[in-house]
C-alpha positions in Angstrom: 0.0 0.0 0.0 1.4 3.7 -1.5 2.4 5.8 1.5 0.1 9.0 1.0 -0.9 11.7 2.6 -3.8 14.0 2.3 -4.9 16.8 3.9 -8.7 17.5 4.7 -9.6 21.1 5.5 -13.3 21.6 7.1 -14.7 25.0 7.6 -18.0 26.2 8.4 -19.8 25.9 5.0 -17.5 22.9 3.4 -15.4 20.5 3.4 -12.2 19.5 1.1 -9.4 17.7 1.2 -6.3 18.3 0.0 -3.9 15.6 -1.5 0.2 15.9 -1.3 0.6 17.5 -4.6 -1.4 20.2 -3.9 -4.9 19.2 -5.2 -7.8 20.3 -4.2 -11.2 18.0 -3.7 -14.9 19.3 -3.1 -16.5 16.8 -0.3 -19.3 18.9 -0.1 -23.0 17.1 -1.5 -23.5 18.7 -4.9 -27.1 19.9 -4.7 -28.7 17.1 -7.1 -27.3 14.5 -4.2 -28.4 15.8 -1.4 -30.8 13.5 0.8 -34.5 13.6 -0.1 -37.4 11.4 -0.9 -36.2 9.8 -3.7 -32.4 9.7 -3.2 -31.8 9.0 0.2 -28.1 9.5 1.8 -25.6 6.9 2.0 -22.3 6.9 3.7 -20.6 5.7 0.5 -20.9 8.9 -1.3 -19.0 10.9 1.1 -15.9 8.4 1.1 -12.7 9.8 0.5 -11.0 6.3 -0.1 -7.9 7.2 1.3 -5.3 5.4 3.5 -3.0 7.4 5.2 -5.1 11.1 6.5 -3.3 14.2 7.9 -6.0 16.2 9.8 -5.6 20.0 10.3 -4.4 20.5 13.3 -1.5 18.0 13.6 0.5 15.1 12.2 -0.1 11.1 12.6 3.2 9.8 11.5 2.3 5.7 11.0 4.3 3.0 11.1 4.1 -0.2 9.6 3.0 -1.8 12.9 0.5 -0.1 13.2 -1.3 0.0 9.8 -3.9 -2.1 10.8 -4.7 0.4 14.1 -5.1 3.1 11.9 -6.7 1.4 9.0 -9.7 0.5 11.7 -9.7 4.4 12.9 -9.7 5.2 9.2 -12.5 3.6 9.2 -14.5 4.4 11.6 -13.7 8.2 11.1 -15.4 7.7 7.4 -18.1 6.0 9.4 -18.8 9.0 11.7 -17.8 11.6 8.6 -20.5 10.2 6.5 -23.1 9.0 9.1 -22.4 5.6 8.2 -23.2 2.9 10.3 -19.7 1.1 9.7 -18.9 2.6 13.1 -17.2 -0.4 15.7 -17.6 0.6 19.3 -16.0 -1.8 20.4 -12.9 -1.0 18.8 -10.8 0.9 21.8 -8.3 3.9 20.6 -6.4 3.6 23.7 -4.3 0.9 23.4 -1.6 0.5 26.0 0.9 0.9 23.9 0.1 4.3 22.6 0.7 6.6 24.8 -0.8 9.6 26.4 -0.1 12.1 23.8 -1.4 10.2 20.8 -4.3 9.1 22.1 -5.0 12.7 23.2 -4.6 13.5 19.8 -6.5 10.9 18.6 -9.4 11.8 20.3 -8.8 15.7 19.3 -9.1 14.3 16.1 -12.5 12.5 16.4 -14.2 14.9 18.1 -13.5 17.4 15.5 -14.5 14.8 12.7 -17.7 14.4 14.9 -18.3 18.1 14.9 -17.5 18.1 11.0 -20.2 15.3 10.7 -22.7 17.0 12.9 -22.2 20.3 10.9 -22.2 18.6 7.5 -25.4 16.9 8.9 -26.7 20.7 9.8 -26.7 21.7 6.6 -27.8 18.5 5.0 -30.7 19.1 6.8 -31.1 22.3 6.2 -30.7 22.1 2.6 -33.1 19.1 2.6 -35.8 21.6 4.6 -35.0 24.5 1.8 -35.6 21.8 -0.9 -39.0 20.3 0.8 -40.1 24.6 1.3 -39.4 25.2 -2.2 -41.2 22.2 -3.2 -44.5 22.7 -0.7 -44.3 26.3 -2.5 -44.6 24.8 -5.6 -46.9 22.1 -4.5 -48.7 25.2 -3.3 -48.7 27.4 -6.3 -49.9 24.3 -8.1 -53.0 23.5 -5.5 -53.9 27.4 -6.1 -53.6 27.3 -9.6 -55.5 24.1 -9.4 -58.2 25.8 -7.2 -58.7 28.7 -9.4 -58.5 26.0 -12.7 -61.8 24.3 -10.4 -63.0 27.9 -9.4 -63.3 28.4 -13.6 -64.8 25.3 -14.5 -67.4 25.5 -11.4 -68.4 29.0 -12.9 -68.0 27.1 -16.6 -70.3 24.6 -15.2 -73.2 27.3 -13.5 -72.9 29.4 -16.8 -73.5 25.8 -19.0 -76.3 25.2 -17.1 -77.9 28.9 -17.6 -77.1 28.5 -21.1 -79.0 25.2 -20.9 -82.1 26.9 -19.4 -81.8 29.5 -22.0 -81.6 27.5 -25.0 -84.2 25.5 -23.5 -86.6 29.0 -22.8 -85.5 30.2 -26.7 -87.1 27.0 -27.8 -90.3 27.1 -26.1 -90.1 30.4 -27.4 -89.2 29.3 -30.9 -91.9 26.9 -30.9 -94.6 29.3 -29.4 -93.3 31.5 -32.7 -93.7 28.5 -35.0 -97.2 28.2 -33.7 -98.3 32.1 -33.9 -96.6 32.3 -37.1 -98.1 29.6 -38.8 -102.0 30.7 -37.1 -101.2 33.9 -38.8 -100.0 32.6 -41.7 -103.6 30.9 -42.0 -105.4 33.9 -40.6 -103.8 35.6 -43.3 -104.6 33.1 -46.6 -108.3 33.4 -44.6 -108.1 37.5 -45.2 -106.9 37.0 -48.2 -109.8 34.9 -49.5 -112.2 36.9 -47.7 -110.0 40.3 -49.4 -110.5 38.4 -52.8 -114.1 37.7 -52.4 -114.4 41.6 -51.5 -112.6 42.5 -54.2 -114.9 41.0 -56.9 -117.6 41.6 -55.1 -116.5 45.4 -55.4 -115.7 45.0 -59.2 -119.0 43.5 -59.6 -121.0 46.5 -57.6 -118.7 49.2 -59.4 -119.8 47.6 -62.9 -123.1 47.7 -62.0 -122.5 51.4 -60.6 -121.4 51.8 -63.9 -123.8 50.2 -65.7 -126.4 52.9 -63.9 -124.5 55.7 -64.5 -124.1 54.3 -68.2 -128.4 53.9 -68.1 -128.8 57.3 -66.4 -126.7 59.0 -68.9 -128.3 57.2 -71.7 -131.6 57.9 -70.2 -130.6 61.8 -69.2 -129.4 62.4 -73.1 -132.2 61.0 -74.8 -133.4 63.7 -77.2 -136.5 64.2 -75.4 -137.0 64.7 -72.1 -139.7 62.0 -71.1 -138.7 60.2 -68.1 -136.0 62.6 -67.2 -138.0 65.0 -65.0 -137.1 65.3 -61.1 -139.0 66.4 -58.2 -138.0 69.5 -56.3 -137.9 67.4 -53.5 -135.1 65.2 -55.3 -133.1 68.2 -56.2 -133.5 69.5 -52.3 -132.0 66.8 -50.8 -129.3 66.4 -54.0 -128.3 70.1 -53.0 -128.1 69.9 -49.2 -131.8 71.8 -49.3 -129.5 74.3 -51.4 -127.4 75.0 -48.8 -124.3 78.1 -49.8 -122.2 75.7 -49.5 -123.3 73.9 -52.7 -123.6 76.9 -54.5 -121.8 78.0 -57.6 -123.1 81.1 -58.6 -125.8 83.1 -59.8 -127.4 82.7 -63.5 -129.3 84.7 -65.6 -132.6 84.4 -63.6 -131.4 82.1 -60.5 -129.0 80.6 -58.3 -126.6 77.5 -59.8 -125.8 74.8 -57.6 -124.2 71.6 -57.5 -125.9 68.8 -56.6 -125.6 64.7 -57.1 -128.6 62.6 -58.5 -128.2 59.1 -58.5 -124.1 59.3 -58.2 -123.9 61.9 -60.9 -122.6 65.1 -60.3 -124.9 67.9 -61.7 -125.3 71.5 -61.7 -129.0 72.7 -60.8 -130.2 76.0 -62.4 -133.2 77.6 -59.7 -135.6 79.9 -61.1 -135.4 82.9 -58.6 -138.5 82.6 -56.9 -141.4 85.3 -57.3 -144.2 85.9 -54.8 -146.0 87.5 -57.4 -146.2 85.4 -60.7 -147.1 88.3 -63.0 -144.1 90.1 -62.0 -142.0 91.1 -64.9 -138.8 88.7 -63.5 -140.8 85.5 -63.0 -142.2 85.9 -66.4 -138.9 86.5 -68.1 -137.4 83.4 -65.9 -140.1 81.4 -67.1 -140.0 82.3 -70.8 -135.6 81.6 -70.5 -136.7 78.1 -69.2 -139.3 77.0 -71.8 -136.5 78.4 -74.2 -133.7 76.2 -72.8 -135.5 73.4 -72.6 -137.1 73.8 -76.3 -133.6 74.4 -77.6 -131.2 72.1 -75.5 -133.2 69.1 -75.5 -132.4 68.5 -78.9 -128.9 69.4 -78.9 -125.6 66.7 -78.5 -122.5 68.5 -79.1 -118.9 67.9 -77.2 -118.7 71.9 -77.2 -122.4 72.4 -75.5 -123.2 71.8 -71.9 -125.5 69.0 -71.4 -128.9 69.7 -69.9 -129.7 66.3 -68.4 -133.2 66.8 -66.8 -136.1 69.4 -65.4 -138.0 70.0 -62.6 -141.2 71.6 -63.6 -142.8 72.3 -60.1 -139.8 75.4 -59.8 -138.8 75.5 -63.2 -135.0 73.9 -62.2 -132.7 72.5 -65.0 -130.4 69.7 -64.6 -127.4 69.8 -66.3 -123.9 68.2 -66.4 -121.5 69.3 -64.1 -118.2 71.7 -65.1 -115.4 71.3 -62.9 -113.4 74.3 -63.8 -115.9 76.6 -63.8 -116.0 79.2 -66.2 -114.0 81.1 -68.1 -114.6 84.3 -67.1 -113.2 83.3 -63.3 -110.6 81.8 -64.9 -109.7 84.9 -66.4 -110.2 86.9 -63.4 -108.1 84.0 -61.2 -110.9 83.8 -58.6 -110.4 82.0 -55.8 -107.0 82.0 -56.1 -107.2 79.6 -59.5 -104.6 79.0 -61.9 -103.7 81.2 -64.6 -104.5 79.5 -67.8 -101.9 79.2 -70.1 -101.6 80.7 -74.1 -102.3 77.3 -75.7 -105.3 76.2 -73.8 -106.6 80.1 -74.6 -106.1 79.3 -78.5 -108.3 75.5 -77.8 -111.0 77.5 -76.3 -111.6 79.8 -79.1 -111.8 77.2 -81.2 -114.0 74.9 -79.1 -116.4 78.1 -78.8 -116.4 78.5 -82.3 -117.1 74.9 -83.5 -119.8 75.2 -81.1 -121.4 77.9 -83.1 -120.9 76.5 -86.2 -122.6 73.4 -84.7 -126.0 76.1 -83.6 -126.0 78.2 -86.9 -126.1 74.9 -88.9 -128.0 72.8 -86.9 -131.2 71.0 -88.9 -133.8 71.8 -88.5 -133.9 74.8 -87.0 -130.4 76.1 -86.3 -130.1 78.7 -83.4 -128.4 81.3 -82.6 -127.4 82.0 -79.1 -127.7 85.4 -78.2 -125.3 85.7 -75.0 -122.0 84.4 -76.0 -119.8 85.8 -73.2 -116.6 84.1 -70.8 -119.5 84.0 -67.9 -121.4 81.5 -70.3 -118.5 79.3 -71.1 -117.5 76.4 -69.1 -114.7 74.0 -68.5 -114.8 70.7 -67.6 -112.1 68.6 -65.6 -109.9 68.3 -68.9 -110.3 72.4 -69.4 -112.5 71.6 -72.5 -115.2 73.9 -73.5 -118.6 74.1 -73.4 -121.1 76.8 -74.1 -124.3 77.1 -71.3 -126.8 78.8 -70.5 -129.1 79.0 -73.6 -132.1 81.3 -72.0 -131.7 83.8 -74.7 -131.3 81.3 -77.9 -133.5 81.5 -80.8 -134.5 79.2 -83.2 -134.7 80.8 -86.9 -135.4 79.4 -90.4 -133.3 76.6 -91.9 -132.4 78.7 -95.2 -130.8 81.4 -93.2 -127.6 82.7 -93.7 -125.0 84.1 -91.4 -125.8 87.7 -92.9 -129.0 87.6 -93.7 -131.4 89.4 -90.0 -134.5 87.0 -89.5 -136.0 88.3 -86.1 -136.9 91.7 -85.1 -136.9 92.8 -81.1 -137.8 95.9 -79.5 -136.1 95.1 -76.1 -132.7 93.7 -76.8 -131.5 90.9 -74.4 -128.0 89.9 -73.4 -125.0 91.3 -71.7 -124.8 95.1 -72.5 -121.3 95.0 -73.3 -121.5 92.1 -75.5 -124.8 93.2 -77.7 -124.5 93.8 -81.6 -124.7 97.4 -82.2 -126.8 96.9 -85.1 -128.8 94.5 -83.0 -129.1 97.4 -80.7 -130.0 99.9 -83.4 -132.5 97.7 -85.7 -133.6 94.9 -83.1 -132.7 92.9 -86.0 -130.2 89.6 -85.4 -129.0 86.7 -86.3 -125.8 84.4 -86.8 -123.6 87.6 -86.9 -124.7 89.1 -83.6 -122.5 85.6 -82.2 -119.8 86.9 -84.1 -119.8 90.4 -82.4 -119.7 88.5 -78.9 -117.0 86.1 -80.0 -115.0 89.1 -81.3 -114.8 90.8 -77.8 -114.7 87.3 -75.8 -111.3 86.9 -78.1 -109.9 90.1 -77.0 -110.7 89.1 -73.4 -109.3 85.9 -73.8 -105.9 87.8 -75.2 -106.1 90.6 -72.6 -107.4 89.2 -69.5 -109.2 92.3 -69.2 -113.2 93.4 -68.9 -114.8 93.8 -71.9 -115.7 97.7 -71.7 -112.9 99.5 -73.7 -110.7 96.1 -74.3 -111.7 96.8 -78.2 -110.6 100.1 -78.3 -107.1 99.0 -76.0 -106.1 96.3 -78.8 -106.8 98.8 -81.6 -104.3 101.3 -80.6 -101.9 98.3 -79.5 -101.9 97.2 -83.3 -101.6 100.7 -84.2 -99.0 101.2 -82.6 -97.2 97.9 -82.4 -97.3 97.4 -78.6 -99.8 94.0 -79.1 -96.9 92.4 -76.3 -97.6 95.3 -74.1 -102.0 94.1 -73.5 -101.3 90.4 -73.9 -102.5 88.8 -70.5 -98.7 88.0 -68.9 -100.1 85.2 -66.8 -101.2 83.3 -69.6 -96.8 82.2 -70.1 -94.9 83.3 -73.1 -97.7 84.0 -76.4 -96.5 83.2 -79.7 -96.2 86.8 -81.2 -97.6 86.4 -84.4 -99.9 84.0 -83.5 -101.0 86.5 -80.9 -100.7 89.5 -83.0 -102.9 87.5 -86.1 -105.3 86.4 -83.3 -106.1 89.9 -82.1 -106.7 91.3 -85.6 -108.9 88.4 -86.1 -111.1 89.4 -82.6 -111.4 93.2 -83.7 -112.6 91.8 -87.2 -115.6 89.8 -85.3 -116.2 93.2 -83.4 -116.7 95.1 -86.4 -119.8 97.8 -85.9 -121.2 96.9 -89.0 -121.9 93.3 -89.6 -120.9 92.5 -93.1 -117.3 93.3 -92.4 -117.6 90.8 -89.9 -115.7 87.2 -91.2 -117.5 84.3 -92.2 -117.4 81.1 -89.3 -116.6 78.2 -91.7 -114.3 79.7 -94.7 -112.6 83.0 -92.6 -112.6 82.0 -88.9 -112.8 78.5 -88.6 -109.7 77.6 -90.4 -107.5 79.6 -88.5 -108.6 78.7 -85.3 -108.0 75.3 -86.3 -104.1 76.0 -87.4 -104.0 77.7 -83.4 -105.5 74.7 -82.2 -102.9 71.9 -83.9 -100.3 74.3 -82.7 -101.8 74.1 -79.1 -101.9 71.0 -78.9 -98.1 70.0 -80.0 -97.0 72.9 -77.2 -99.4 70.6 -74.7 -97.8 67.4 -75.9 -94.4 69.4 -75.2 -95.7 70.2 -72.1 -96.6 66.4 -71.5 -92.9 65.1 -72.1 -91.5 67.7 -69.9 -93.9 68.3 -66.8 -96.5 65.6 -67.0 -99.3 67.6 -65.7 -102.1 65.3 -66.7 -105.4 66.7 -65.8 -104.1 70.5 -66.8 -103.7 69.6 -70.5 -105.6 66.4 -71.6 -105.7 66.7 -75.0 -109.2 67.2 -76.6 -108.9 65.0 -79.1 -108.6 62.0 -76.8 -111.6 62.5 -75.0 -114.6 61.0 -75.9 -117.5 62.9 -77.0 -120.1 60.5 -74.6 -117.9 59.4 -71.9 -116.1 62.3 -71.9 -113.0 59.8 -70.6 -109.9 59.6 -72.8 -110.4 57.3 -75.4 -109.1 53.6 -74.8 -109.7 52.0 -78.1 -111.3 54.9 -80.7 -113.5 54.1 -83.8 -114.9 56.6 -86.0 -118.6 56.8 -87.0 -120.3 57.4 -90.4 -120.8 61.2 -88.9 -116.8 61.6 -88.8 -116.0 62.0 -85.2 -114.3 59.4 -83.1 -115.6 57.6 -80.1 -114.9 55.1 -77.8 -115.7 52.1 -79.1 -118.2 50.5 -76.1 -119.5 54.1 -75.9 -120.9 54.9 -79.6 -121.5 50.9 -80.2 -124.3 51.5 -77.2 -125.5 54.4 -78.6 -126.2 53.1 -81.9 -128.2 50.4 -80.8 -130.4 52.6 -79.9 -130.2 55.7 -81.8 -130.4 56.8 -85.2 -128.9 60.2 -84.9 -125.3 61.4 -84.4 -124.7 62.7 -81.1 -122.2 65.5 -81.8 -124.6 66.6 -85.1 -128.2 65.4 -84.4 -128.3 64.1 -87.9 -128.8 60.2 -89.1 -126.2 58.0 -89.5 -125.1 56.5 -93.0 -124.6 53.5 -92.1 -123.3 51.9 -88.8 -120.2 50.6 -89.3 -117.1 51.7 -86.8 -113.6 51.9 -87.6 -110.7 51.5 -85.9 -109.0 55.2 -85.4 -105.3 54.0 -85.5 -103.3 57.2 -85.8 -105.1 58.4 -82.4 -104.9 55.0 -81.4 -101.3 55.4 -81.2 -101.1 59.1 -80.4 -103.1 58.2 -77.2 -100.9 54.6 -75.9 -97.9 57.3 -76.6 -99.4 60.0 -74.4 -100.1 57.6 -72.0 -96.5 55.8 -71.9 -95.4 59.2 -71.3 -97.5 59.8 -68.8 -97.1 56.4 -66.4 -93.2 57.2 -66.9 -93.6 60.6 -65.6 -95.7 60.0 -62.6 -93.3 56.5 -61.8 
């Protein structure tokens, strides 16, 4: 055995040794070793395997005597370093032949090595106790985190459950919605049967409305009046008992209101009643309605007001009702009314004068009017037309021309301002005392202006150029030449003397008609850009008996066009034209295919607009 010596150095936080050529040794447990649960301490691990030990402090020299002495001390001095329990007791230190002073250092020596073992033990221990604090710390960290993980999934768990009871709820309430839902889906098919049943049950009761007002119409425009009389007390309780309210103004010998008969609009004309029958007013009220009635009953014409019916207890008339009123409040913008533009001025010249043309040629007896005047010429919805109140007409002889004076008068009648001078000087008229009112009512129409002095005003504007200077401003922006050819013609109609006035069909008639085409391209100009539909209906769509634009126009043997429903009904049970009161040809109806075409184009334009 190698003689060596080693040298162990202790200290309070480790222990080395030290061999003989200088090298040092760590005895200390590395960390990873130290004594726990799963690696428990042995003695082995702390051996130094050495033979031969010098201990700080002193010197053991050996001997080769003694080897096996201090092998056994070597041993047990590992034993007691390393807790082992190699550790003889029984071996005894003090032999009797060591003496005083080694044993004394032997036993300096083991009760250091104890003290080394019990310190080494110290911090074993306390190193073990750091290791198990650190690891009930994390053992800790890990039961909170596991607490708050079981904390979650309990509040997981309560909020599942809610969820469960709220899915649960939505259902029922799904299922209650499935059910109300598919009771009003049934209640709904039910109103929709019961909303289809109504619906042609309302077509059916409108037809038949129709169908009435078709019968009444038919039976109102018969050419005589049998059947068409009404009692006062009908015509009370169609007027409100002629309340103001229905009241549209005052005629030549009465009040005018409006009143509905079996779902027809009407106007009534009231004689003004009399206390005293031979009083000069009730007798000339009387006389104006045995005239209108002789001379209206007769009479069909687009251009003429309708009368409709009679009540001969208070001498009323019936006639058709004029939503625009007349011209002359037009003119006068009363009650706040629209002005009425240039182009449906030039229409309503020509309208009036048709109209005439229709009276002074009429068979058999043609008539001439006597009170042409804007308060006598009315406008329906569509601003057509239509000359009223015939009180003053007169029948004359069939052979008459418009020149020729067939009645003599020594009390003129009419409107003052609006009389034929001659008629006023000879009491004689005729045709040509229509003209002399249709001169002044063009100048008025031009003007806007009363008809005292409007003759003499357009004179001096000719003279002297300045026509643009009179022209009625409201009415828009006038065609100049138009206007200025218009006026010229008005003051020829007003000429003093009646054979300078022009002749209806050759002079006046064919130049209204060239204003009339012209106003009705500026309303289908008007059409396209503004689509104002019940301002400037064009005349020529409207029928003459519905007085509806036309849906599918035929013309008759008498030349004017119709709807095709409306003139086939009146055929079958008429002989005579309704626009001229004279027999038809032949029956036949043709299809009017220009206006046909004019009228779907209109009406295109129209549906485009108002979309």
């Amino acid at each position: 055995m190698s003689e060596l010596e080693n040298v162990i150095h202790m200290d309070d936080q480790e222990m080395k040794y030290e061999s003989i050529d200088g090298e040092s040794k760590d005895l200390s447990f590395p960390e990873s070793n130290l004594p726990n649960e799963h690696h428990p301490f042995t003695p082995t691990e702390f051996s130094v395997g050495v033979t031969n030990t010098r201990i700080h402090g002193g010197l053991i020299s050996l001997e080769k005597d003694k080897l096996e002495y201090f092998a056994n001390v070597e041993k047990n001095l590992k034993s007691i370093i390393t807790l082992g329990t190699d550790y003889d007791p029984s071996f005894d230190i003090s032999e009797p032949n060591i003496d005083h002073q080694q044993r004394t250092h032997a036993e300096s020596s083991i009760s250091r090595a104890d003290e080394v073992a019990k310190h080494e033990n110290i911090i074993t221990y306390q190193q073990a106790l750091k290791v198990s604090t650190d690891r009930l710390e994390v053992i800790y960290e890990d039961k909170m985190k596991y607490m708050t993980l079981i904390n979650a999934l309990s509040n997981a768990k309560e909020e599942l459950e809610f969820l469960k009871l709220e899915v649960g709820k939505a259902k029922q309430e799904a299922a209650t919605e499935r059910e109300n839902y598919k009771q009003a889906i049934n209640e709904l098919e039910e109103i929709k049967g019961e909303l289809a049943k109504e619906t042609e049950l309302r077509k059916i009761l409108e037809r038949r409305a129709w169908e009435e007002k078709q019968d009444l119409l038919k039976m109102l425009r018969e050419p005589k009046l049998q059947g068409c009389s009404f009692s006062f007390e009908e015509l009370k309780h169609a007027t409100n008992n002629f309340s103001d309210d229905f009241k549209l103004g005052e005629g030549g010998y009465g009040g005018v209101y409006k009143g509905t008969l079996n779902s027809v609009d009407v106007a009534i004309k009231v004689l003004r009643p009399q206390t005293n029958p031979n009083q000069h007013a009730a007798i000339d009220g009387w006389e104006q309605f045995r005239n209108e009635v002789e001379v209206l009953s007769c009479i069909r014409h687009p251009h003429i007001v309708q009368l409709l019916g009679v009540c001969q207890e208070k001498a009323c008339l019936i006639y058709e009702y004029m939503e625009n009123g007349c011209l002359e409040d037009r003119l006068r913008c009363k009650n706040g009314t629209t002005p009425l533009p240039w182009y449906i001025r030039f229409s309503i010249c020509f309208e009036v004068v048709v109209a005439l043309i229709f009276l002074h040629k009429i068979s058999p007896k043609p008539v001439v009017h006597r009170d042409i005047k804007p308060g006598n010429i009315l406008l329906d919805k569509n601003f057509v037309s239509k000359l009223s109140d015939a009180g003053l007409a007169r029948c004359i002889p069939n052979n008459m021309t418009f020149d020729r004076t067939v009645y003599n008068e020594t009390n003129p009648v009419g409107t003052l301002a609006y009389i034929d001078p001659d008629y006023v000087r000879t009491g004689t008229f005729g045709p040509h005392s229509d003209i002399f009112a249709l001169g002044i009512v063009i100048v008025q129409v031009l003007t806007g202006r009363p008809p005292v002095g409007v003759i003499d005003l357009m004179e001096r504007a000719i003279k002297e150029q300045k026509v643009d200077q009179v022209l009625d401003p409201l009415a828009g922006e006038w065609p100049h030449q138009e206007a200025v050819d218009l006026a010229r013609l008005g003051l020829l109609c007003a000429e003093p003397r009646r054979r300078e006035r022009p002749n209806l069909v050759t002079h006046v008639f064919p130049f209204l008609k060239r204003l009339h085409e012209m106003a009705q391209n500026v309303v289908t100009l008007c059409i396209k850009h503004d689509g104002n539909r019940n301002d400037i209906t064009p005349v020529s769509f409207i029928c003459p008996l519905s007085q509806e634009v036309m849906r599918n126009p035929h013309i008759a043997s008498d030349g004017f066009t119709y709807e095709f429903l409306a003139i086939k009904k009146w055929i079958a049970h008429h002989d005579l034209s309704p626009m001229t009161n004279m027999k038809f040809s032949h029956r036949n109806l043709y299809k009017n295919y220009i206006l046909d075409s004019k009228i779907k184009q209109w009406m295109r334009e129209l549906n485009w607009k108002e979309s």
